[in-house]
MARBA-3410 file (N, C-alpha, C, O; in Angstrom, 1 decimal):
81
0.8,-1.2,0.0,0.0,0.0,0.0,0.9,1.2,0.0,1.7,1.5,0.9 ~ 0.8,1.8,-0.7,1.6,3.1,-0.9,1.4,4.5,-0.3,0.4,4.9,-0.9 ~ 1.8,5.4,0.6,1.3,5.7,1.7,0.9,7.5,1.1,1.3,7.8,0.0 ~ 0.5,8.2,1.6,-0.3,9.5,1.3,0.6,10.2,2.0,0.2,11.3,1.9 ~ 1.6,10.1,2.5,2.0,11.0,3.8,3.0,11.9,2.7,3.3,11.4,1.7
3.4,13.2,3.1,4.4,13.7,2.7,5.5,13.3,2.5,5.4,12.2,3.0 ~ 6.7,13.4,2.1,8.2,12.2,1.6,8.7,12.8,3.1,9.0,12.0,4.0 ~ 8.8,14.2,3.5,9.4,14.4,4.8,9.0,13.8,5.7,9.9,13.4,6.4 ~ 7.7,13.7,6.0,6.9,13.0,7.0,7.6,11.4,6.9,8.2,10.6,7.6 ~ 7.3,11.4,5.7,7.7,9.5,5.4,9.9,9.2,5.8,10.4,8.3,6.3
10.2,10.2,5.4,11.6,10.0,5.8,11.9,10.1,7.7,12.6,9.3,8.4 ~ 11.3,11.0,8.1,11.2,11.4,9.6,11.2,10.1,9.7,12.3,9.5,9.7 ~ 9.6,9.4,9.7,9.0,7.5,10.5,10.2,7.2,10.0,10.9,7.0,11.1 ~ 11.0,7.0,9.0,11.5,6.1,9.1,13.4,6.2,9.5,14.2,5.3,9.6 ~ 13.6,7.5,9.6,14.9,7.6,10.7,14.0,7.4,12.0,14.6,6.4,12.6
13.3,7.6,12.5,12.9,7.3,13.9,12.9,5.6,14.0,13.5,5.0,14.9 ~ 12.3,5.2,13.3,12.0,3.9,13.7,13.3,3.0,13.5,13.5,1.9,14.2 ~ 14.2,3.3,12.6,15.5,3.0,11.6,16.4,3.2,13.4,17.3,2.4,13.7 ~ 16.0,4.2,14.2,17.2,4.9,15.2,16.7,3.7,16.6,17.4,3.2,17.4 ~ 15.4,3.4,16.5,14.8,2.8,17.2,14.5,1.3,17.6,14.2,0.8,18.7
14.5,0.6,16.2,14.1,-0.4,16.3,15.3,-1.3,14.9,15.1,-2.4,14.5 ~ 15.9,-0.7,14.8,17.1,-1.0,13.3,16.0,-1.6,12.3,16.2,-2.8,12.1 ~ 14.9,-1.0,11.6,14.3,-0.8,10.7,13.5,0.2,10.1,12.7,0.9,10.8 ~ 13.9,0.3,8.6,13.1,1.5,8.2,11.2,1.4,8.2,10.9,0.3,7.6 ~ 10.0,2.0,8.7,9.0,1.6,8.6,8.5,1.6,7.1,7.5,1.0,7.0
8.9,2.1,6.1,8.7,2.1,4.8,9.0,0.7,4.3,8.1,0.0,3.9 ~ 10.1,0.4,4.4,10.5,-1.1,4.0,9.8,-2.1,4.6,9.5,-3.1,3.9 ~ 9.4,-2.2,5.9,8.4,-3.3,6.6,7.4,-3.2,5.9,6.9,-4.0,5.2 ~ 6.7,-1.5,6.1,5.3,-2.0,5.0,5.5,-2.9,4.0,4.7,-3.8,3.8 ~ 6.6,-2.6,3.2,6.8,-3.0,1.8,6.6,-4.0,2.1,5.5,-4.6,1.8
7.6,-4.9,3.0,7.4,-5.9,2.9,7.1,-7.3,3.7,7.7,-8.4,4.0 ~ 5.6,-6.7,4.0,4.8,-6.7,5.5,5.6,-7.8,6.6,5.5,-9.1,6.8 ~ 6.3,-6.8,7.3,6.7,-7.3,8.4,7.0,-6.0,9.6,6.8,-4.8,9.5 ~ 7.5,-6.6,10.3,6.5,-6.2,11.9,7.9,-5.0,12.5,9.1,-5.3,12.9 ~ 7.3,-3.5,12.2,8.6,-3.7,12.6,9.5,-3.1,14.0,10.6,-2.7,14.1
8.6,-3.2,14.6,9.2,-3.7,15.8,9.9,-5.4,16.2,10.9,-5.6,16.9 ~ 9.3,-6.3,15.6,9.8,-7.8,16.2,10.4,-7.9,14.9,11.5,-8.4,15.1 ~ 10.3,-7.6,13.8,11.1,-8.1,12.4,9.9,-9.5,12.4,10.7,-10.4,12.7 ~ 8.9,-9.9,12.3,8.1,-11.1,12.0,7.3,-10.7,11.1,6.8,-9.5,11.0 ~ 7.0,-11.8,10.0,6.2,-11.6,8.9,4.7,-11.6,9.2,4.2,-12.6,9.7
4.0,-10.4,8.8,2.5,-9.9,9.0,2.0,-11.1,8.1,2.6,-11.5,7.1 ~ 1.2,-11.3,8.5,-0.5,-11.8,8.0,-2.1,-11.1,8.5,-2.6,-10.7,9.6 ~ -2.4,-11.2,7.0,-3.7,-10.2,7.2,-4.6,-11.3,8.6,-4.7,-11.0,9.8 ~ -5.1,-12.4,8.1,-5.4,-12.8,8.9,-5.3,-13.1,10.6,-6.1,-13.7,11.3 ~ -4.3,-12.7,10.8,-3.7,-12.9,11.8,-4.0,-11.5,12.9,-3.5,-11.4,14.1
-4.4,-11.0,12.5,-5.2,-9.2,13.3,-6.4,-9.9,13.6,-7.1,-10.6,12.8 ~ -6.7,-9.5,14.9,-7.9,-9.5,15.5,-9.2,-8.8,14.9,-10.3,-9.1,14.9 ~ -8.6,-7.7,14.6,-9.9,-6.9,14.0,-9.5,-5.7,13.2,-8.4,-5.1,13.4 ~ -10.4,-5.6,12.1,-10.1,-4.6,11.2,-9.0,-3.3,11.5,-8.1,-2.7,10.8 ~ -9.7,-3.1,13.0,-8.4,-1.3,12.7,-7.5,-2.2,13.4,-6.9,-1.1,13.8
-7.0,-2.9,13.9,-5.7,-3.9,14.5,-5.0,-3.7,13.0,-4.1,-2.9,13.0 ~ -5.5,-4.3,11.8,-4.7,-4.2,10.7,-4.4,-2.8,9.9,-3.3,-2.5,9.4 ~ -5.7,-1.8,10.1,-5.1,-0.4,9.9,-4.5,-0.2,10.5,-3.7,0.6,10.1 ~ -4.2,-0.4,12.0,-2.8,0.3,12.8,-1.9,-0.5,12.0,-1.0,0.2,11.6 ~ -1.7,-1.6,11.7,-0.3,-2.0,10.7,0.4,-1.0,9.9,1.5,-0.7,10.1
-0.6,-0.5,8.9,-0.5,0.1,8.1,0.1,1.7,8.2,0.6,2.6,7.6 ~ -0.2,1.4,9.6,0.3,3.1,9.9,1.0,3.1,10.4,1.6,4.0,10.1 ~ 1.8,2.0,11.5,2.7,2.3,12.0,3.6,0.8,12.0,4.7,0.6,12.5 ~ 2.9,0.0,11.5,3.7,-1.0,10.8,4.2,-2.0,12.1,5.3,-2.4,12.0 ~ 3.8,-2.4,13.0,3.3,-3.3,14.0,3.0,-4.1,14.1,1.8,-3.7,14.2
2.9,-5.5,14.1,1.9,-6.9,14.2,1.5,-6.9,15.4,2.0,-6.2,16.3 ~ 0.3,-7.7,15.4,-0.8,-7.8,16.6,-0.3,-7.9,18.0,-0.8,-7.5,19.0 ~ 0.9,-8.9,17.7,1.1,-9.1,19.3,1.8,-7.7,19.9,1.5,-7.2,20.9 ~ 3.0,-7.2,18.9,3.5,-6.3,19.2,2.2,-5.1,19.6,2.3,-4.7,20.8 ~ 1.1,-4.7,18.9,0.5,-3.9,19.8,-0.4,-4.0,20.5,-1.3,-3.1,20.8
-0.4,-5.3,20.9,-0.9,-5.7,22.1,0.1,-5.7,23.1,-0.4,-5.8,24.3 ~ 1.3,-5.6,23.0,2.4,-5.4,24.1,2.3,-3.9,24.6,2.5,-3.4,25.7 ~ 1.9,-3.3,23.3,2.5,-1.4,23.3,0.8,-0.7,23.8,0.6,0.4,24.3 ~ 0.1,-1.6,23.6,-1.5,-0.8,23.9,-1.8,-1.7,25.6,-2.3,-1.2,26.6 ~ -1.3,-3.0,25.4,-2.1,-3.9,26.6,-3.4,-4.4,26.4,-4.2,-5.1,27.1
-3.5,-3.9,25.3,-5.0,-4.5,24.8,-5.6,-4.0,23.2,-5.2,-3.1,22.5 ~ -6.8,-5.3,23.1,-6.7,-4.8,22.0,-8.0,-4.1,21.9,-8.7,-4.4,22.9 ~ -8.6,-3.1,20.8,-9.8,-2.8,20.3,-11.1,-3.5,20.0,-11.0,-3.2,18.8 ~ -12.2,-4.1,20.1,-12.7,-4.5,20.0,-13.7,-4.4,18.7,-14.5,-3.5,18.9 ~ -13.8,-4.8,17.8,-14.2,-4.7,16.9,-15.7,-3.8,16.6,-16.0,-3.0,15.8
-16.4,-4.6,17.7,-18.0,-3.1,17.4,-17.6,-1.8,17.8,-18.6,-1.1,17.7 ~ -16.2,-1.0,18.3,-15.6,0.1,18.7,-15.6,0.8,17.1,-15.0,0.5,16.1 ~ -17.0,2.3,17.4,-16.9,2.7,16.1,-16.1,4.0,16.5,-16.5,5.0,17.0 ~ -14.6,3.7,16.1,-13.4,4.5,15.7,-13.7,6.0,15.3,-12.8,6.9,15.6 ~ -15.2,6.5,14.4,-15.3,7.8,13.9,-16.0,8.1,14.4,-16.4,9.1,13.8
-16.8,7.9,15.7,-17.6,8.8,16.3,-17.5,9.7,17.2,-18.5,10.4,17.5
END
């Protein structure tokens, strides 16, 4: 998925995360893996829909932000209200 963000914004995530975690978050998206643990994502493997949009944003697998939240979302949770 190719991301909307500005190239600055997109360079920032990914010296931070590059300084942080020794990966760029642009390259995990690419190529869906986690990148905090370095583990290869599966869609299926998200508990619930925005579990996988947070992937996408910050490039994380399930368990990792279930480590970083302590919990997860629950799926009838309407996010835009």
């Amino acid at each position: 998925m190719k991301s909307k963000k500005n190239k600055a914004i997109e360079d920032h995530l990914d010296e931070m995360s590059l300084k942080h975690f020794g990966r760029k978050r642009s390259e995990c998206l690419e190529e869906l893996e986690c990148v905090v643990c370095g583990e290869s994502v599966e869609e299926q493997k998200f508990k619930t829909s925005a579990s996988l949009q947070e992937f996408f944003i910050t490039a994380t697998c399930q368990d990792c932000q279930d480590n970083i939240e302590g919990h997860y979302i629950p799926e009838t949770t309407d996010l835009w209200c």
